[in-house]
C-alpha positions as CSV (number, residue, x, y, z in Angstrom):
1,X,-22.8,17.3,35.6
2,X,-25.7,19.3,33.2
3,X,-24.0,21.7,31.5
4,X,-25.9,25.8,32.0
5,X,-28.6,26.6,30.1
6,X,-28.1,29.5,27.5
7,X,-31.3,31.2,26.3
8,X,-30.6,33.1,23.0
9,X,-32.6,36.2,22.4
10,X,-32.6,38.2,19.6
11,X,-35.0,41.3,19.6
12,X,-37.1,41.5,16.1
13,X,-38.8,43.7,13.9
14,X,-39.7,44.0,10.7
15,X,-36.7,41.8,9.5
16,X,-38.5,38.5,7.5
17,X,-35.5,38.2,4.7
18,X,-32.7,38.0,8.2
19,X,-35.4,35.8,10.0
20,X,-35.6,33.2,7.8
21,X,-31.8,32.8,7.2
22,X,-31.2,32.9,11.0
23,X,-33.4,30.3,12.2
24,X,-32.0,27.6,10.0
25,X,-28.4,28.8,10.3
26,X,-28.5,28.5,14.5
27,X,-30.3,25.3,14.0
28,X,-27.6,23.7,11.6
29,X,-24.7,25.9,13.7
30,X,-25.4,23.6,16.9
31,X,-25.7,20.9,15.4
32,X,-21.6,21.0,14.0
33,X,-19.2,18.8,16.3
34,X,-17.5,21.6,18.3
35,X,-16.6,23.1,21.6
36,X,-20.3,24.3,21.9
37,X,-22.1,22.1,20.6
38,X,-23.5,20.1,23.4
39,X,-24.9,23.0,24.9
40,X,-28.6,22.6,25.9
41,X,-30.0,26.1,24.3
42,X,-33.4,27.5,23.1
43,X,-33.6,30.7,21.3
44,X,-36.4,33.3,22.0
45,X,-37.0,36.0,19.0
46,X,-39.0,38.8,20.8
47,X,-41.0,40.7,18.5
48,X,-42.3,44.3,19.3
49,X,-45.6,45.3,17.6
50,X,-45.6,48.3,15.1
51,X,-46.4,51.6,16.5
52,X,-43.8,52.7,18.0
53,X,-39.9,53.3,17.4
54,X,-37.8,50.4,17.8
55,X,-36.9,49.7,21.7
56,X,-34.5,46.9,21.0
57,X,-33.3,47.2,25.5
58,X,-37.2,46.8,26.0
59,X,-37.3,43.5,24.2
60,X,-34.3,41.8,25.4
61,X,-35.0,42.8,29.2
62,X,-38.8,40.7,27.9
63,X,-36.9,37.7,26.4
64,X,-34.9,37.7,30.1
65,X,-38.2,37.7,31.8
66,X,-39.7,35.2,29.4
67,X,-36.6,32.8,30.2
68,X,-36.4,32.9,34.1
69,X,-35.0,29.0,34.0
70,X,-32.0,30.1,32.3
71,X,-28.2,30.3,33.7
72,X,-26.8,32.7,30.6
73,X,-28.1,34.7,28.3
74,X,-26.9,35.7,24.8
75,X,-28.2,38.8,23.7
76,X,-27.8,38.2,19.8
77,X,-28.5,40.9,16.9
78,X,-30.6,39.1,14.0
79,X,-28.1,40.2,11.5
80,X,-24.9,38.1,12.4
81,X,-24.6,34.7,11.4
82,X,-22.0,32.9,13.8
83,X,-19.3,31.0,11.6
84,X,-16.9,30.7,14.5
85,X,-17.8,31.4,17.3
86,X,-17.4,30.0,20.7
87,X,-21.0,30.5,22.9
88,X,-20.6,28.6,25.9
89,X,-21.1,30.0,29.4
90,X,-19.6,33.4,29.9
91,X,-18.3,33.9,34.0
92,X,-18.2,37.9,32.8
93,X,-19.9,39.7,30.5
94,X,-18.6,38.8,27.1
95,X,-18.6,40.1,23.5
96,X,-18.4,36.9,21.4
97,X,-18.3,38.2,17.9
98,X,-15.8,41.1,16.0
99,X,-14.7,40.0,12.7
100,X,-17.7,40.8,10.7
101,X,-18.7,43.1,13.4
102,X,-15.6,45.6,12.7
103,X,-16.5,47.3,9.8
104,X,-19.8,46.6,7.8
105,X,-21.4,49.1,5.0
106,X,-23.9,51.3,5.9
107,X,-26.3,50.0,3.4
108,X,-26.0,47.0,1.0
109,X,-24.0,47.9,-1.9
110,X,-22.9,51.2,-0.4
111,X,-18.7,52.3,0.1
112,X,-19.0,54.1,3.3
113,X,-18.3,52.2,6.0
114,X,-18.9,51.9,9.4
115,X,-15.9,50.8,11.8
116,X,-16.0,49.7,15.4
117,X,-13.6,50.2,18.2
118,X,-12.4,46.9,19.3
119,X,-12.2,48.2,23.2
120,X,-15.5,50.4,22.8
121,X,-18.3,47.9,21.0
122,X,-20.1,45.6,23.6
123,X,-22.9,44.9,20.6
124,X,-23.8,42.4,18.3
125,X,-23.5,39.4,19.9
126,X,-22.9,39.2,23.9
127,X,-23.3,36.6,26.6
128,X,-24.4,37.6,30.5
129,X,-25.1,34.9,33.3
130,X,-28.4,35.4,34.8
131,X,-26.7,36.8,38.2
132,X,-24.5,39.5,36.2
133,X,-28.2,40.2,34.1
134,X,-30.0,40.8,37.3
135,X,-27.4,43.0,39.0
136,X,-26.6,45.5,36.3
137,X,-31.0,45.5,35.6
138,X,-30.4,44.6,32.1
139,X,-30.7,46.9,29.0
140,X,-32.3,50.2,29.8
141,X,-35.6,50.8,28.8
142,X,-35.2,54.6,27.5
143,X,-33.5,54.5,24.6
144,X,-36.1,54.4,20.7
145,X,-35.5,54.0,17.6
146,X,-31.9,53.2,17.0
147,X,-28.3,53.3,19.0
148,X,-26.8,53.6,22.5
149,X,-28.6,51.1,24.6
150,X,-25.3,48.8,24.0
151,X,-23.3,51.5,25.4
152,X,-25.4,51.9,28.4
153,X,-25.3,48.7,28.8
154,X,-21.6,48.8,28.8
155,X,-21.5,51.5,31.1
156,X,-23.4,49.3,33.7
157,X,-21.1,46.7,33.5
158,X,-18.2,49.3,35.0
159,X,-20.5,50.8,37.3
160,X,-21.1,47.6,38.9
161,X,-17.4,46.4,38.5
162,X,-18.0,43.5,36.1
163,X,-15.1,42.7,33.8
164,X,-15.9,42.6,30.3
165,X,-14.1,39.5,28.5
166,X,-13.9,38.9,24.7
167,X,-13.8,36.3,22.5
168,X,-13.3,37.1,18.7
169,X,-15.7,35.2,17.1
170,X,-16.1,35.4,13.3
171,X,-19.6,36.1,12.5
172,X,-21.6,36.9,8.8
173,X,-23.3,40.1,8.9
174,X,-26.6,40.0,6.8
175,X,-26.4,43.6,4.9
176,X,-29.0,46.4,5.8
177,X,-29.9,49.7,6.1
178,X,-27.8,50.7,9.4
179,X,-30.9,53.4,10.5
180,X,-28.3,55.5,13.0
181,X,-27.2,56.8,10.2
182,X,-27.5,58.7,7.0
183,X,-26.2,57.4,3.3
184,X,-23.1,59.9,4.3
185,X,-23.0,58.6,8.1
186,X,-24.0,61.5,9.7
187,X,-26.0,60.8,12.4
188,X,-29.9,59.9,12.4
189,X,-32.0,62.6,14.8
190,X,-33.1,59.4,16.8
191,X,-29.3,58.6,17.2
192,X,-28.5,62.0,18.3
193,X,-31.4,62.2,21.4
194,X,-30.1,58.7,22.0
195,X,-26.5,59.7,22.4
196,X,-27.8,63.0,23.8
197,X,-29.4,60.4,27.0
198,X,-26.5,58.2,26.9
199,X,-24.3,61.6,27.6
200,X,-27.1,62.3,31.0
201,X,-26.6,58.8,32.2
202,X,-23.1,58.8,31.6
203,X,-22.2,61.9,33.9
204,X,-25.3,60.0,36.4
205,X,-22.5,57.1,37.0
206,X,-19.3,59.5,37.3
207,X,-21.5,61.1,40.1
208,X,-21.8,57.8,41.8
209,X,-25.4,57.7,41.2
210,X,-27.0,54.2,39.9
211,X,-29.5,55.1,37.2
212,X,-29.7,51.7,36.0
213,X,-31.3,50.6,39.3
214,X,-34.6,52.5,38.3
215,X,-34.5,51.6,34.8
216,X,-34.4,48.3,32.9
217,X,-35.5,44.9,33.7
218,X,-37.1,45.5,37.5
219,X,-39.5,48.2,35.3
220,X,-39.9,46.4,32.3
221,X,-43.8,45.9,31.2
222,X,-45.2,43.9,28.5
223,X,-48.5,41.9,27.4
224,X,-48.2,38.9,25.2
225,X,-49.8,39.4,21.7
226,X,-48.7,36.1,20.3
227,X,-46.3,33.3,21.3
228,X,-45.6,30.3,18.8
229,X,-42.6,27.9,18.4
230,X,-40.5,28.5,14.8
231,X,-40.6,26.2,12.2
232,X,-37.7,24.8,10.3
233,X,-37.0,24.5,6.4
234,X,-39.3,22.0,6.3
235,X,-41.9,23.1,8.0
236,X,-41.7,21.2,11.5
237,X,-42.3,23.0,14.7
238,X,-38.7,23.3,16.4
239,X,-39.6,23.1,20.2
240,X,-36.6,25.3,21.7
241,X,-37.0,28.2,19.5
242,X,-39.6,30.1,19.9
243,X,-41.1,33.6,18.4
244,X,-43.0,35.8,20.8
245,X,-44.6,39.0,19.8
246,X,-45.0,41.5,22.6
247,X,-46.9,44.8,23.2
248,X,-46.2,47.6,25.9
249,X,-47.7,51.0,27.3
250,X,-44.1,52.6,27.5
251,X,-43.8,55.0,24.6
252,X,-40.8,57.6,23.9
């Protein structure tokens, strides 16, 4: 029996240092002689033009519609590199990576730290099957710049009744400049209108209303710019991974 089919899309900007450490590190990762190594994969990097703020729920609801052949989906931040980590197919929604995830610096070098809540972050690396995609409309579409889509996202999940699993993969984080915040973590003006929507949508659901239904992957609109398959360290063309560089009318 054919094992499912994950598609692995990670949304991408501006991040060519963390791009060329992923690509070699998933391709070497699947290659190790463990529990998910047999799975038949491709990865999809989704690339929004400049122009706009960053709409990192935008580009993964593209890399769903770009990978309609797909049973699961892992929704996968550039900037974790999976050490352990267990990404075969997910019957809930499920979080697959915390240590490395739980507390990282807000910028390289710097002592002020940003910790997670275990129960709270649904982030960084998380698997849906394509029926549990469709029905909570994927990421929402509204949210620029930095922050909150995850929680959304999360929010979905209990609005349509879908148990969220975990398994606490150990993952490297590749440091950064975490842009929700400031060197001092105070919150980034983009993170604040961000959290300020989360807070509408949020009270939307304890209403009984379904927001999500109007927003995400049913009203998701892109053009193709450029599509190309990755090239490994030694400058092959890998077929399953793929970089695809997308444009859209919806601004903030």
């Amino acid at each position: 029996m054919a094992l499912p089919k994950l598609s692995i899309l990670v949304p991408y900007r501006d991040r060519e240092s963390h791009l060329r450490q992923f690509i070699p590190h998933m391709i070497a990762y699947f290659s190790r002689d463990k529990l998910d190594k047999d799975i038949p994969y491709n990865i999809t990097i989704v690339e929004q033009v400049p122009g706009k703020p960053f709409n990192r729920g935008l580009t993964l609801n593209i890399g769903v519609l770009l990978n309609p052949d797909a049973d699961y989906y892992c929704f996968h931040h550039i900037d974790y590199l999976p050490i352990w980590a267990d990404y075969r197919y997910a019957d809930s929604p499920t979080r697959i990576i915390w240590y490395g995830a739980d507390t990282r610096p807000q910028s390289p070098g710097s002592t002020q730290m940003i910790p997670e809540r275990y129960d709270l972050y649904f982030s960084g690396v998380v698997l849906f099957n394509r029926a549990h995609v469709l029905q909570v409309n994927g990421y929402p579409n509204a949210y620029w710049g930095w922050g909150w889509e995850d929680n959304e996202l999360r929010a979905r999940c209990m609005a349509e009744d879908l148990e969220i699993k975990y398994r606490d993969g150990t993952f490297q984080p590749l440091s950064h400049v975490v842009e929700g915040f400031t060197p001092d973590l105070k919150p980034t003006q983009a993170s604040e209108q961000n959290r300020a929507l989360l807070e509408e949508r949020i009270a939307e659901f304890q209403a009984g209303k379904k927001p999500h239904r109007q927003d995400g992957i049913s009203t998701a609109q892109f053009r193709i710019v450029e599509r190309h398959h990755a090239r490994d360290s030694t400058g092959r063309e890998v077929p399953n991974i793929e970089k695809v560089t997308v444009d859209f009318d919806l601004a903030p």
